[in-house]
RODO-2510 file (C-alpha; in nm, 4 decimals, decimal comma):
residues 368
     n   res          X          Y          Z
     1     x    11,0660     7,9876     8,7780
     2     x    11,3235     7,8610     8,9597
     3     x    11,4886     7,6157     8,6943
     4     x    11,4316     7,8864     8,4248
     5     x    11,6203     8,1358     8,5812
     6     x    11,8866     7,8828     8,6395
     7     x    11,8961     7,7897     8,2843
     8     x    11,9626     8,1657     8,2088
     9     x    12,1876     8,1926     8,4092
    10     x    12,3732     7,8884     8,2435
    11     x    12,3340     7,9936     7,9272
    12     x    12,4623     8,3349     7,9894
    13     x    12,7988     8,2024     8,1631
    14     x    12,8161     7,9201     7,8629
    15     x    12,8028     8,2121     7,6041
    16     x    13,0417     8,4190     7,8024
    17     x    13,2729     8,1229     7,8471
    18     x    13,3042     8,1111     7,4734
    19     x    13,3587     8,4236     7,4266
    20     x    13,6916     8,4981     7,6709
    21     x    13,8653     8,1733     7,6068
    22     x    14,2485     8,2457     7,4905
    23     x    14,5571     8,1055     7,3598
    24     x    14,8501     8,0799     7,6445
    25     x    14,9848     8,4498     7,5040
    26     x    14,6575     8,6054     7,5481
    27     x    14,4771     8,5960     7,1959
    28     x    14,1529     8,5481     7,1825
    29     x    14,0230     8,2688     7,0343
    30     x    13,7122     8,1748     6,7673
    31     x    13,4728     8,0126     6,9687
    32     x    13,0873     7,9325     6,9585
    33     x    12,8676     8,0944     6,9766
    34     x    12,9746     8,4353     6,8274
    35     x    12,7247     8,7010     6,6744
    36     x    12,8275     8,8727     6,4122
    37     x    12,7660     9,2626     6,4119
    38     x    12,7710     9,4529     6,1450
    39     x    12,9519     9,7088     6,0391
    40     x    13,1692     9,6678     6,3244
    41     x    13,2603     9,3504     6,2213
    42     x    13,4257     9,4873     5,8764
    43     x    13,7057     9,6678     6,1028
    44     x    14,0121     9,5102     6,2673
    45     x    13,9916     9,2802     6,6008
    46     x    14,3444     9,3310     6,7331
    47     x    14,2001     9,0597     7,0307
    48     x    14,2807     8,8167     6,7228
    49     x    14,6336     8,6857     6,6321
    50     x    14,5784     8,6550     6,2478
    51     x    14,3242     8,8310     6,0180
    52     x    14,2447     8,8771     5,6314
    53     x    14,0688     9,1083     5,4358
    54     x    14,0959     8,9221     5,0615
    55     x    13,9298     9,0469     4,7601
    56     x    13,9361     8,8694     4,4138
    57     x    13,7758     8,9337     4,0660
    58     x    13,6968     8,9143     3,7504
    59     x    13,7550     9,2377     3,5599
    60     x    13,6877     9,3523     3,1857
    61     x    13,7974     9,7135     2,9714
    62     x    13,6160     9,8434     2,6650
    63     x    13,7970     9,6613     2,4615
    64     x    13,7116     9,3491     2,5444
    65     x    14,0757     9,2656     2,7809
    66     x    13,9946     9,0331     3,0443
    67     x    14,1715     9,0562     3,3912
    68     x    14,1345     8,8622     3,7224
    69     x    14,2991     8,9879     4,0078
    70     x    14,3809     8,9589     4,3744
    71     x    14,4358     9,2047     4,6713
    72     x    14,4730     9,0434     5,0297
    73     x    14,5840     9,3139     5,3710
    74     x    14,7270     9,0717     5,6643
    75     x    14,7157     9,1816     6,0093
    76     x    14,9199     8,9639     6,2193
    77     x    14,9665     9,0198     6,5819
    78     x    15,2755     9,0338     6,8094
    79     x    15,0598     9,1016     7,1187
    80     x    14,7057     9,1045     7,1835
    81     x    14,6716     9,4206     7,3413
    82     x    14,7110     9,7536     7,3006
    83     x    14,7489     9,7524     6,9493
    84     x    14,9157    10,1159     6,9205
    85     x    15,3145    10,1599     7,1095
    86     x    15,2839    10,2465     7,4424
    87     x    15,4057    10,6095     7,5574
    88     x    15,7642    10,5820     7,6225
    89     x    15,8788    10,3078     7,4184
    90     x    16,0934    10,3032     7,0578
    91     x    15,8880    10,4297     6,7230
    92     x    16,0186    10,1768     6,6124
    93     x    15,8498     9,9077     6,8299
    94     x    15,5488     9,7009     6,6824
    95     x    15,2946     9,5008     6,7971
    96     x    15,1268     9,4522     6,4500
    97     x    15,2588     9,3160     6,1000
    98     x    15,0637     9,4132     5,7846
    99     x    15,1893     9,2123     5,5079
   100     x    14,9500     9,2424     5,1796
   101     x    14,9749     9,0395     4,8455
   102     x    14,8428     9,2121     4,4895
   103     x    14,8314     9,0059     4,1420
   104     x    14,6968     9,0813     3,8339
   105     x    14,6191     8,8017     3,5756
   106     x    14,6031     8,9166     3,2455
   107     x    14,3850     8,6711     3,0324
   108     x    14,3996     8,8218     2,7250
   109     x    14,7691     8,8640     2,6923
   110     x    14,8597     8,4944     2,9327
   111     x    15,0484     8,7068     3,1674
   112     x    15,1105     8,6706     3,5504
   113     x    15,2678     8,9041     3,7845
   114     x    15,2103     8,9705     4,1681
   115     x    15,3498     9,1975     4,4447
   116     x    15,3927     9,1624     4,8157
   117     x    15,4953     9,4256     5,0646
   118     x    15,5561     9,3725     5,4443
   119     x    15,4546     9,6661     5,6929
   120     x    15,4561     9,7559     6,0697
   121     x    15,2624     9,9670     6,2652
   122     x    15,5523    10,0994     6,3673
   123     x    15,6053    10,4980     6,2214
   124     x    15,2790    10,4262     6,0347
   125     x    15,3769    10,1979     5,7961
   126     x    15,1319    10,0163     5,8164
   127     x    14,7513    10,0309     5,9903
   128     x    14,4344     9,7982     6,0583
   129     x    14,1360    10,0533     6,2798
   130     x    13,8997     9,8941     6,5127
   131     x    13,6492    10,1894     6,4756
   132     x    13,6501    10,2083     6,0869
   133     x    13,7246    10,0081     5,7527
   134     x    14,0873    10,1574     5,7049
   135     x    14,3995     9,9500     5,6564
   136     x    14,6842    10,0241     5,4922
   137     x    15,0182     9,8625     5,3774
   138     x    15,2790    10,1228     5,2705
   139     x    15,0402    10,2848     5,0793
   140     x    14,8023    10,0051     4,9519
   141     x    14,4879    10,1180     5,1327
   142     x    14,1219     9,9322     5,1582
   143     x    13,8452    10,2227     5,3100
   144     x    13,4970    10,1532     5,3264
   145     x    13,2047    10,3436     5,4986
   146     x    13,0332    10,2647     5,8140
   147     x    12,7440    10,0519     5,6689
   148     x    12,6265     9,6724     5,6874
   149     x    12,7038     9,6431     5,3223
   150     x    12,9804     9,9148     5,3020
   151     x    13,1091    10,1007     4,9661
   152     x    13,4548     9,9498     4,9438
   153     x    13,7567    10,1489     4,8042
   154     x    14,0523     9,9258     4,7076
   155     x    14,4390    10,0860     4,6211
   156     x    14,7306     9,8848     4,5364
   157     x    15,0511    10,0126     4,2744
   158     x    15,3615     9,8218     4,2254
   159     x    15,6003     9,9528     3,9534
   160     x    15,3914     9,9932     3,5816
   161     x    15,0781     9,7646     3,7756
   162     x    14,7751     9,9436     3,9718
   163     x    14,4818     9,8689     4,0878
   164     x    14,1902    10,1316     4,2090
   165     x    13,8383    10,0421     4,2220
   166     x    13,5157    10,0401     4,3663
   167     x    13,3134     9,8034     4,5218
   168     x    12,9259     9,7907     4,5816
   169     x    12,7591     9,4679     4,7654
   170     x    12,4782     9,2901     4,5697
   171     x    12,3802     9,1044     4,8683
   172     x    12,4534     9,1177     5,2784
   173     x    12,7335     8,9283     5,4363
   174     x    12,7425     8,5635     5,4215
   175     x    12,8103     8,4166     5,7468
   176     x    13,0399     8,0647     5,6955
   177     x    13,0408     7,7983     5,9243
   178     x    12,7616     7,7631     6,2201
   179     x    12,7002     7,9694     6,5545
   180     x    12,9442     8,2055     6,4195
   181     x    13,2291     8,0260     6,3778
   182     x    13,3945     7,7920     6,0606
   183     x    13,5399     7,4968     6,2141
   184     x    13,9315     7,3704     6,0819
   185     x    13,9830     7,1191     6,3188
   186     x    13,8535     6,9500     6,6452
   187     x    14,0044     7,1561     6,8662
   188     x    13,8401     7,4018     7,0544
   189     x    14,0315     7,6947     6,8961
   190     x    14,0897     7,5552     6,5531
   191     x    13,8408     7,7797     6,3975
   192     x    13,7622     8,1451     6,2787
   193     x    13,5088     8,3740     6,2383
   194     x    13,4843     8,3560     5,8735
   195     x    13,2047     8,5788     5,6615
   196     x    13,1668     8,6794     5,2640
   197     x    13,0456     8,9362     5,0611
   198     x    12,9832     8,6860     4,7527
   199     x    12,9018     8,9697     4,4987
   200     x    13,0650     9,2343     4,4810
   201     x    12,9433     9,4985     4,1901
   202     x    13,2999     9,6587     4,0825
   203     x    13,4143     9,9696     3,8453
   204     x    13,7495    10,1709     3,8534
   205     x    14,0783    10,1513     3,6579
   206     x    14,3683     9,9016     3,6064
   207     x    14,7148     9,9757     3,4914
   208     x    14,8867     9,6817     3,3279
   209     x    15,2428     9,7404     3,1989
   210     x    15,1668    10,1081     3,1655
   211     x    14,8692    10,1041     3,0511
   212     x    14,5607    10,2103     3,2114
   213     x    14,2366    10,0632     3,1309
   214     x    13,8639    10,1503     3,2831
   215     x    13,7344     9,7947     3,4276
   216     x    13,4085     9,6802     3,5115
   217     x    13,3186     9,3700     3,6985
   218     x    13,2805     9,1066     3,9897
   219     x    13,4534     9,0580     4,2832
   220     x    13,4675     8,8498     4,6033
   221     x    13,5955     8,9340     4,9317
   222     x    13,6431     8,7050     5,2540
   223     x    13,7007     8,8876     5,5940
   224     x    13,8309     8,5882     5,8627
   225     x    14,0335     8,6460     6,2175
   226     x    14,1527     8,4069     6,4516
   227     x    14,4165     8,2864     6,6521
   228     x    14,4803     7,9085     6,6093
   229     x    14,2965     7,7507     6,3021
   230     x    14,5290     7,5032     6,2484
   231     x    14,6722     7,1502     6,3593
   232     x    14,9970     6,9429     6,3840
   233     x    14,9639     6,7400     6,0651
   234     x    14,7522     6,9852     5,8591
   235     x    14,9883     7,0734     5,5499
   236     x    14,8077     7,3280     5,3600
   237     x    14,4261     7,3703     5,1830
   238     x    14,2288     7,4149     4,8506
   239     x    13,9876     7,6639     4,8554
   240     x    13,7090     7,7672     4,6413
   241     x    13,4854     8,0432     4,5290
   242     x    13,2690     8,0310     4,2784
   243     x    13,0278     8,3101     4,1011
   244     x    12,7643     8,0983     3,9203
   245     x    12,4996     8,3260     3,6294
   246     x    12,2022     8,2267     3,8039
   247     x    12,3498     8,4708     4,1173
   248     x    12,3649     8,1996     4,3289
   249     x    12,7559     8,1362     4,5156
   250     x    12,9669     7,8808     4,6196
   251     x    13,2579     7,8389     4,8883
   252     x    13,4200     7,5450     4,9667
   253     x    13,7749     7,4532     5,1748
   254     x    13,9508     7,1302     5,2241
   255     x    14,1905     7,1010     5,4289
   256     x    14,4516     6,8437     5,3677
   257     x    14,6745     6,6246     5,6405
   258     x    15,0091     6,5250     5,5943
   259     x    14,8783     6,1734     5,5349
   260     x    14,6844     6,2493     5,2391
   261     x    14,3229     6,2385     5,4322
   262     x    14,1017     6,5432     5,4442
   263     x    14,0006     6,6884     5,7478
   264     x    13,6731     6,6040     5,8785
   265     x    13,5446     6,9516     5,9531
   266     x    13,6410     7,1105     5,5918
   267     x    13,3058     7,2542     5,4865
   268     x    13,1808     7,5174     5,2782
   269     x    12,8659     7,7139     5,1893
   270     x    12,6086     7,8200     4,9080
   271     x    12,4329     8,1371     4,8926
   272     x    12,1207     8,2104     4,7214
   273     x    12,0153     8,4592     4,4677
   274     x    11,8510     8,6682     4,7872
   275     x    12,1636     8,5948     4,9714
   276     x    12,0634     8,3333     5,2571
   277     x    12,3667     8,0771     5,3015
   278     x    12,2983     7,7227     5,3667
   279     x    12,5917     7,5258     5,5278
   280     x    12,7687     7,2382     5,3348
   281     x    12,9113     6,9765     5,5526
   282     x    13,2108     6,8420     5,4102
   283     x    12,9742     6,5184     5,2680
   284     x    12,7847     6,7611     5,0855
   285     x    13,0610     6,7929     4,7813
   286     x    13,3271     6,6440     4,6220
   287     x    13,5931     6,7776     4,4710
   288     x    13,8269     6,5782     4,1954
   289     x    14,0978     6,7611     4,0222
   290     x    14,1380     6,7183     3,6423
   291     x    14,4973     6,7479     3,5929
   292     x    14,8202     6,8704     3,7429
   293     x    15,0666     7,1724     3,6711
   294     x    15,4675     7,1586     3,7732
   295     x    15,5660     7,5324     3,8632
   296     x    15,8892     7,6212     3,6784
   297     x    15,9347     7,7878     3,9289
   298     x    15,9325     7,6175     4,2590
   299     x    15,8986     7,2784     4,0725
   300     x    15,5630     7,2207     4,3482
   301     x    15,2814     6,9957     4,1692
   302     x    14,9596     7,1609     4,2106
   303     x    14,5881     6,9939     4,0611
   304     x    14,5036     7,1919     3,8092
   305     x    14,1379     7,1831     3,7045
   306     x    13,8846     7,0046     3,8961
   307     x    13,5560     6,8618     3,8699
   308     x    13,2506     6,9623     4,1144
   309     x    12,9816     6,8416     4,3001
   310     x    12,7958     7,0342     4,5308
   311     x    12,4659     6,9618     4,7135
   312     x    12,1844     7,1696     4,5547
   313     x    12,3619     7,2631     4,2239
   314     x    12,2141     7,0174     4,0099
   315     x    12,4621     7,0420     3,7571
   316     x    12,8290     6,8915     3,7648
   317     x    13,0807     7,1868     3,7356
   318     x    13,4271     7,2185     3,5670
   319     x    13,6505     7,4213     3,7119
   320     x    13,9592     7,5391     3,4539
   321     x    14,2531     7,7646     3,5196
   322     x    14,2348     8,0805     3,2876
   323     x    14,5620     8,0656     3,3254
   324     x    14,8152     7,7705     3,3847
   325     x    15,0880     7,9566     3,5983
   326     x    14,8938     8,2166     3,9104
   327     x    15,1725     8,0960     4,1427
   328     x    15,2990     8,3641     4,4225
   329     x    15,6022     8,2363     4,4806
   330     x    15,7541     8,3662     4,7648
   331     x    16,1714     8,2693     4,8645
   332     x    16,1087     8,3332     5,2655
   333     x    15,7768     8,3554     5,3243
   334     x    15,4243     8,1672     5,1735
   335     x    15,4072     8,0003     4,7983
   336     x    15,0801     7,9576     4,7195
   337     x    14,8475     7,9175     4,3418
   338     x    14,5705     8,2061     4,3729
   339     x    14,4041     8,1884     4,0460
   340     x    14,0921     8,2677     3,8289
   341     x    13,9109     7,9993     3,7064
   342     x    13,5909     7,9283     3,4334
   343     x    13,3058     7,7664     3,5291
   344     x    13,1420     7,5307     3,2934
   345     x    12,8639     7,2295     3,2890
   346     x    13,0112     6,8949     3,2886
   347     x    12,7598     6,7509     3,0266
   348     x    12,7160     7,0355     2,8084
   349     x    13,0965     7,2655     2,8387
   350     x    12,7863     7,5373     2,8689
   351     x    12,9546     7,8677     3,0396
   352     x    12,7740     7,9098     3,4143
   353     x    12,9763     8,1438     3,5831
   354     x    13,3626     8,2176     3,7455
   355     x    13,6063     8,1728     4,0222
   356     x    13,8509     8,1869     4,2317
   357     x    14,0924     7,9143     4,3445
   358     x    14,3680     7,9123     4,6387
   359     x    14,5870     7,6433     4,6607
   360     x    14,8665     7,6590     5,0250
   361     x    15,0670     7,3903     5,1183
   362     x    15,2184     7,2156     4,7280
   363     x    15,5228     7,4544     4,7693
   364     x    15,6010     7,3037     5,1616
   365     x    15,4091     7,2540     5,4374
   366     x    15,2046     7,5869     5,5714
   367     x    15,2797     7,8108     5,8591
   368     x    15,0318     8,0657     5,9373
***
């Protein structure tokens, strides 16, 4: 009785060990093991330093136009804790960035444009709750209600471009990584807590250039917080999602060193039709790109296409930009590719599904 009890009572300091280890400024940091809860989960963790709520799609109007889009709210943190001003202090004083990024890829007319806006919490410009799904980026808003799988509302206008829409999960979240956490280096916090809602059902309306259209399609959004994911030497990462017909998912990460190697603990995940997730270590794919593209823009080389394999997909995929030139480029702050992709069989050029692609790091090194 004796040697159980004692193994509790290891366990239990273990697990709360893990859970209150913290960077030298006081963030918290992902560590194992960590439980997900649900919905509290969905809402902001101002413990963290950095989190992401990041939704992309595949959208399509009466007509027949085909979009893909992009909508990502950043929290970053200036201090851990509290979140709001303290009484007494400047309006002006924050302790909470919200940038957020918005692009719109129009397929049918092989058009690009995106939008970024930069907000504080200061004079509530901008907001991240950690008792509901509300944030908001001078006046780009994601809401949601208080449910495990939670009816998404997404807002974002910029000039003649809008986005409002709907989203309805087909499936629960997908938890990425194991014991809670999605590993980006060896360190002990080089990790977040990293989850998915793989299929999103979406309706609503998008304005392109004026004009409105009533969309209908899939999306894909990835909530992740942390405080230190990455390491000296890591330069940036590819990163892929990847809606196949048979309603089965795919996400996969590399992360790549400054001297060309990958690192080890790059992994990724596919999700079944009744939405369990099975981890993929990092020898469970490959990825090979298929060609490059020079940005006119920031004259970065980025692959462009890539070839798939993926443990349990029996079929080789190709992976092909919709669009040659989805580059954010940012003078100042990030440059990064975020862009819709086809799916197709390798053997056959049969159509199996969509994507996603994110591609940090061609434009300079990273710095989250």
């Amino acid at each position: 009785m004796r040697n159980k009890i004692a193994a509790l009572l290891l366990a239990f300091a273990t697990l709360v060990a893990a859970t209150t280890v913290r960077t030298k400024d006081g963030f918290l940091l992902a560590t194992a093991p960590y439980a997900f809860s649900f919905p509290r989960d969905h809402y902001a963790h101002d413990a963290y330093r950095t989190e992401w709520w990041y939704f992309t799609g595949h959208l399509r109007a009466a007509d027949g136009h085909r979009f893909g889009y992009e909508l990502t709210f950043f929290r970053i943190g200036l201090a851990p804790h509290p979140s709001r001003v303290p009484k007494g202090r400047s309006a002006w004083r924050a302790a909470q960035l919200y940038p957020a990024h918005f692009a719109i890829t129009d397929e049918t007319k092989k058009q690009f444009v995106y939008y970024e806006t930069f907000a504080r919490d200061a004079l509530g410009q901008g907001y991240a709750s950690q008792r509901r799904l509300d944030v908001r980026s001078n006046g780009w808003t994601l809401t949601g209600t208080a449910q495990v799988r939670p009816v998404m509302r997404l807002h974002a206008r910029s000039g003649n471009d809008a986005l409002d829409l709907v989203q309805v999960p087909e499936k629960p979240p997908a938890i990425n990584g194991r014991e809670g956490i999605s590993r980006k280096g060896s360190c002990v916090g080089c990790a977040s807590h990293y989850y998915s809602f793989t299929r999103l059902a979406t309706t609503g309306t998008l304005v392109r250039d004026g004009v409105r259209y009533a969309v209908h399609g899939l999306s894909w959004m990835d909530h992740e917080y942390g405080s230190d994911e990455l390491q000296r030497g890591q330069v940036g990462w590819d990163w892929f999602s990847i809606q196949l017909a048979d309603r089965r998912e795919i996400m996969l990460y590399r992360l790549r060193q400054r001297d060309g190697r990958t690192t080890p603990q790059s992994s990724g995940s596919l999700i079944a039709p009744n939405g369990s997730v099975r981890y993929l270590p990092l020898a469970a794919f490959t990825i090979v790109p298929t060609g490059t593209w020079t940005s006119p823009h920031t004259h970065a080389v980025y692959p462009s296409g890539w070839r798939l394999r993926v443990r349990g997909v029996r079929r080789e995929l190709i992976l092909t930009p919709t669009l040659a030139d989805q580059e954010l480029a940012n003078p100042g702050g990030t440059t990064y590719w975020e862009g819709a992709v086809r799916v197709t069989d390798a053997r056959t050029g049969a159509r199996l599904g969509v994507g996603y692609v994110e591609l940090t790091g061609y434009a300079g090194a990273l710095q989250l």
